[in-house]
Every structure is written in C-alpha cells, then in structure tokens.
N, CA, C and O of each residue as an XYZ file, in Angstrom:
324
protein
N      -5.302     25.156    -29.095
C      -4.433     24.058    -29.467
C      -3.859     23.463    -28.190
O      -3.392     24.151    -27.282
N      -3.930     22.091    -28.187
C      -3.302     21.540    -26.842
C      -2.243     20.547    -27.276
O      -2.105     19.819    -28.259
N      -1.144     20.926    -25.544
C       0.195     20.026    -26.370
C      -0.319     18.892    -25.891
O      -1.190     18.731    -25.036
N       0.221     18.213    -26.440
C       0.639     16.399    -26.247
C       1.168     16.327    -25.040
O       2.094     16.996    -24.582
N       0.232     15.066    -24.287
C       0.386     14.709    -22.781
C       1.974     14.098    -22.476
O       2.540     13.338    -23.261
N       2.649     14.640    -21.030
C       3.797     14.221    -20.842
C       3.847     13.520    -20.244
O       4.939     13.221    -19.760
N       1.948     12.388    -19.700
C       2.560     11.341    -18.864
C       3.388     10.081    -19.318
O       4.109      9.413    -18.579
N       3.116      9.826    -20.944
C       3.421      8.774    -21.272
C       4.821      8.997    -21.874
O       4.970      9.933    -22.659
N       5.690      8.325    -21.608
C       7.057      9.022    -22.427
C       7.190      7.330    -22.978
O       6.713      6.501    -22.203
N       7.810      6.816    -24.261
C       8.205      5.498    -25.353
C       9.604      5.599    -24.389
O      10.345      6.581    -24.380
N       9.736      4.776    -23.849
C      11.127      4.411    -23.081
C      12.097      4.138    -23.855
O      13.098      3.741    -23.259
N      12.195      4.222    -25.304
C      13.033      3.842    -26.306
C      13.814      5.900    -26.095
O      14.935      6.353    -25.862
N      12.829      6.342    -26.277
C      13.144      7.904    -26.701
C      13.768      8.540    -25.008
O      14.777      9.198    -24.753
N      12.812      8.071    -24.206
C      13.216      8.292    -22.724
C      14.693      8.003    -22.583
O      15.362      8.675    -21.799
N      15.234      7.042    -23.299
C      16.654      6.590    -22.314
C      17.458      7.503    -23.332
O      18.686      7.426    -23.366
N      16.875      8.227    -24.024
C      18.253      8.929    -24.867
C      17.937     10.420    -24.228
O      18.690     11.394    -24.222
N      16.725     10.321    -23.743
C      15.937     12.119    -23.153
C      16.817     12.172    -21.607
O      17.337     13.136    -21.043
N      16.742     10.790    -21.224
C      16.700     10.624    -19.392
C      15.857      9.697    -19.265
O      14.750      9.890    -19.768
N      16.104      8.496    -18.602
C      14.606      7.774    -18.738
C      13.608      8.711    -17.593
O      13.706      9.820    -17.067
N      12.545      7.493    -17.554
C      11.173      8.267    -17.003
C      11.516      7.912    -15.543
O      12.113      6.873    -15.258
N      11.001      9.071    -14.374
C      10.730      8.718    -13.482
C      10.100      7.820    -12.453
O       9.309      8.438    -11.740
N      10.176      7.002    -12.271
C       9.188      5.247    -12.364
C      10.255      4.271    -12.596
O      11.384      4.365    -13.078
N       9.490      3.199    -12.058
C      10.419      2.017    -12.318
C       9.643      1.412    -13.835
O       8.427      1.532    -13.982
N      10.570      0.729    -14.956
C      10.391      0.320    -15.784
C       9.923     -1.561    -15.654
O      10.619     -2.369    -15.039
N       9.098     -1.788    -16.117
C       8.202     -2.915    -16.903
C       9.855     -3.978    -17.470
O      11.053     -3.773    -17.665
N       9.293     -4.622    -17.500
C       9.870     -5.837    -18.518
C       9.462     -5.563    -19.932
O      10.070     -6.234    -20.766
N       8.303     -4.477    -20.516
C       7.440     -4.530    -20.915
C       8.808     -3.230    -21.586
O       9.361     -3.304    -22.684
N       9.003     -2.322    -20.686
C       9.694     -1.208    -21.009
C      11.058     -1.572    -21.288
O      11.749     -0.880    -22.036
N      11.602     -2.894    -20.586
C      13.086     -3.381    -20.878
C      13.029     -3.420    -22.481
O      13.687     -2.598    -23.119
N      12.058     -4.598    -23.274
C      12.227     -4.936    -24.179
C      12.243     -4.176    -25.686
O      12.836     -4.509    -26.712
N      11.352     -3.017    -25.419
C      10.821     -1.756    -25.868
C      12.432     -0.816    -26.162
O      12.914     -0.227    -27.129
N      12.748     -1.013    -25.130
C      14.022      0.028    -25.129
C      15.313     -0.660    -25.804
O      15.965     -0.055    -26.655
N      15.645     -1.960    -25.374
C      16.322     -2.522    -26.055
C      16.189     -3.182    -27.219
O      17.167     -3.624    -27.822
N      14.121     -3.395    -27.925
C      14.282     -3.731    -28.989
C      14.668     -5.386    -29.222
O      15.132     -6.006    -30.179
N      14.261     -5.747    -27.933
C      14.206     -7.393    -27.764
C      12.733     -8.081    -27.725
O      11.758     -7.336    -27.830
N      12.565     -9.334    -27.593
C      11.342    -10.196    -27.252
C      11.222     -9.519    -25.557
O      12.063     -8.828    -24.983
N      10.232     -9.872    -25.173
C       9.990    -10.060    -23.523
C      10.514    -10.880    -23.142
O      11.344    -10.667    -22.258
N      10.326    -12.003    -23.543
C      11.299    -13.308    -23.501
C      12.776    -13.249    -22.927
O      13.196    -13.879    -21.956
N      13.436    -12.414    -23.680
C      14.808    -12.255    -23.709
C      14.817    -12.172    -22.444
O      15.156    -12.982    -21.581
N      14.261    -10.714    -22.371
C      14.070     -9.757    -21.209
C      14.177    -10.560    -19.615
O      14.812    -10.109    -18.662
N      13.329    -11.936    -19.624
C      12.842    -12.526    -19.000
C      14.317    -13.664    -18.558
O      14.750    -13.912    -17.432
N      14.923    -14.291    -20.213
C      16.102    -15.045    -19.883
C      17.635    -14.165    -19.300
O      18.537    -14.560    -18.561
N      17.461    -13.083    -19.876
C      18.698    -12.228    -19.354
C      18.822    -12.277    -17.498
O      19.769    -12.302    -16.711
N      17.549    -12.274    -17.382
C      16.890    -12.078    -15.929
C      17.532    -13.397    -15.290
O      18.424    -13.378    -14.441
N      16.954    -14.524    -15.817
C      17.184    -15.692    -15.310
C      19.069    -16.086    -15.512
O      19.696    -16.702    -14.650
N      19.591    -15.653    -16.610
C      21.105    -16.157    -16.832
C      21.650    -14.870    -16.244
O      22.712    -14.602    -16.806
N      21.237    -13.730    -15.078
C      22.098    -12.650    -14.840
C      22.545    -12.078    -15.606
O      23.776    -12.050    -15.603
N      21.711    -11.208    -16.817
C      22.573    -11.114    -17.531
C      21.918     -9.569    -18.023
O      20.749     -9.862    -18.272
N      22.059     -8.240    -18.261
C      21.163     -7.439    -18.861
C      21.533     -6.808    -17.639
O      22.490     -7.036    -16.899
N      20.239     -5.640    -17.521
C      20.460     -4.566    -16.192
C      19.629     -5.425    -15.165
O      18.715     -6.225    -15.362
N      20.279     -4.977    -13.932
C      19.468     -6.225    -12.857
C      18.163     -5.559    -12.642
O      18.145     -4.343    -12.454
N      16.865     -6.382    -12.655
C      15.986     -6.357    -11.681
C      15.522     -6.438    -10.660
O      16.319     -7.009     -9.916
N      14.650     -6.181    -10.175
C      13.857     -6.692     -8.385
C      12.497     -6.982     -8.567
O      11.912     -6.835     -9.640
N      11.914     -7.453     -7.381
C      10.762     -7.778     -7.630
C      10.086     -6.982     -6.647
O      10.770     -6.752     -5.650
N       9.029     -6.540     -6.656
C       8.109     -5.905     -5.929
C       6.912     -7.132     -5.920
O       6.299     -7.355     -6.964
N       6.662     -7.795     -4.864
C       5.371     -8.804     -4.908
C       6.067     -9.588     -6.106
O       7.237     -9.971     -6.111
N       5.098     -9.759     -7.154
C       5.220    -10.494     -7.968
C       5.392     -9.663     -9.560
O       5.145     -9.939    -10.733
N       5.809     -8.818     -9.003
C       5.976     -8.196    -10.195
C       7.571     -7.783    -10.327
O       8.241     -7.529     -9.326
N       8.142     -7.740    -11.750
C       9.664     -7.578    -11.723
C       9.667     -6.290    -12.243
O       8.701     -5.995    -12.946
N      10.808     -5.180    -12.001
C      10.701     -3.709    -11.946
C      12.191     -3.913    -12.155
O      12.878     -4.894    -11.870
N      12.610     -2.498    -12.847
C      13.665     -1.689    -12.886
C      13.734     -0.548    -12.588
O      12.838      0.229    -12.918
N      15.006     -0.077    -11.761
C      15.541      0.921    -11.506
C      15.883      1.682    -12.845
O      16.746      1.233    -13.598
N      14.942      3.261    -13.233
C      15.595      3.740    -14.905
C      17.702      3.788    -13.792
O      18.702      3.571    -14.476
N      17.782      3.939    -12.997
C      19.054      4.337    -12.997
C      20.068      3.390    -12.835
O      21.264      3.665    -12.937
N      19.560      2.133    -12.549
C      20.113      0.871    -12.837
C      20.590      0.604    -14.423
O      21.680      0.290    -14.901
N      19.516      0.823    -14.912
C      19.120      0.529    -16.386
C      20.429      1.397    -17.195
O      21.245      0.978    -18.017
N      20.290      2.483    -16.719
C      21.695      3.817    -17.358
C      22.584      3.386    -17.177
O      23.415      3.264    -18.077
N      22.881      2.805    -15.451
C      24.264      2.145    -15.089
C      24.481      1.098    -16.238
O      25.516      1.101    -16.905
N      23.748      0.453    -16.385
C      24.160     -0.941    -17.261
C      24.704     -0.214    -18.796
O      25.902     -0.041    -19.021
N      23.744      0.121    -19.662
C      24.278      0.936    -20.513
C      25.363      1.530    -20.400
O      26.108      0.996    -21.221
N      26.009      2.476    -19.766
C      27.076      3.214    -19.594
C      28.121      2.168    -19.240
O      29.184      2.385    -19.821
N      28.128      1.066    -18.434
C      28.987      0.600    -18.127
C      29.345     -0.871    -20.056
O      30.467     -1.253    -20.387
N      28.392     -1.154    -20.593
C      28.123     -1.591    -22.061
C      28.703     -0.552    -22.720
O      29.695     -1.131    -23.163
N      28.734     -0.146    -22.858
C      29.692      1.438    -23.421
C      31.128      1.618    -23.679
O      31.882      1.784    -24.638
N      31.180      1.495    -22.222
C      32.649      1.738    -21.599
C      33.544      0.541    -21.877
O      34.707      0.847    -22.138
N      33.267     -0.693    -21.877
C      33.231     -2.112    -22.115
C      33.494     -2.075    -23.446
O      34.615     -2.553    -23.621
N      33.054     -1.776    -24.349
C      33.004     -1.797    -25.907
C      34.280     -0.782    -26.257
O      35.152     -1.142    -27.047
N      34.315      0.601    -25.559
C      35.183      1.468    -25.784
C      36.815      1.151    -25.439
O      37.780      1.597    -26.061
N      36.838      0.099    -24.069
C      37.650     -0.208    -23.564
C      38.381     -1.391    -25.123
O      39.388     -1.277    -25.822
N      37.426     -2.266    -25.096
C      37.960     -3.323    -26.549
C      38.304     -2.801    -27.535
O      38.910     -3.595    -28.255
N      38.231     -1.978    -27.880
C      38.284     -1.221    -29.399
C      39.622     -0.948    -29.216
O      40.256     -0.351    -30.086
C-alpha cells in the first residue's frame, strides 16, 4: 500500500496546515481565498490583498507574506468587534 504523494499540498488546506514551502501562484492566491484570478490580479493592481513581487514576469507570493496578511485581517476584524 502506498501513501499519497506530499509534493502537491491544495493551498486552501496548506494555509490552515502551514502553507507550502514555495512561493505561491496567483493561481494559489485565488484557490486559497476562493476568489476569480481576476480579483487576485485587481487586488494586485488597487494594493490591496497580500503583497506580491515579480520574479521576471511572473507574479509570486511569499506563503509568509500571505500569513502576515491574514493574521493581520484577523486582528483588524477582532480589533472592530
């Protein structure tokens, strides 16, 4: 019997596990938050969401950027209440 491969981790399940080691996709933003790519893409453009960078031409996230943002969305919500 063989287990199930641990390269691929659903970045939805990752950010509640730890996300994955790697920088995350736009692909993985939207996945996790359960948005269009789109969004993903305008959050980007209106500053708005966890920040990105670009490597070449490709846009990437920090998973520990990504936590920061969350945690600090959190704290923000907890603070209003």
């Amino acid at each position: 019997m063989s287990t199930p491969s641990r390269t691929h981790t659903y970045p939805r399940v990752a950010l509640r596990a730890g996300l994955p080691d790697r920088y995350l996709t736009p692909d993985d933003i939207a996945e996790i938050f359960e948005v269009p790519k789109e969004t993903v893409y305008q959050w980007r453009k209106k500053r708005m969401g966890p920040p990105g960078f670009r490597i070449g031409k490709h846009l990437r996230y920090d998973p520990a950027d990504v936590k920061a943002y969350v945690s600090g969305r959190k704290d923000a919500e907890h603070d209003a209440a």
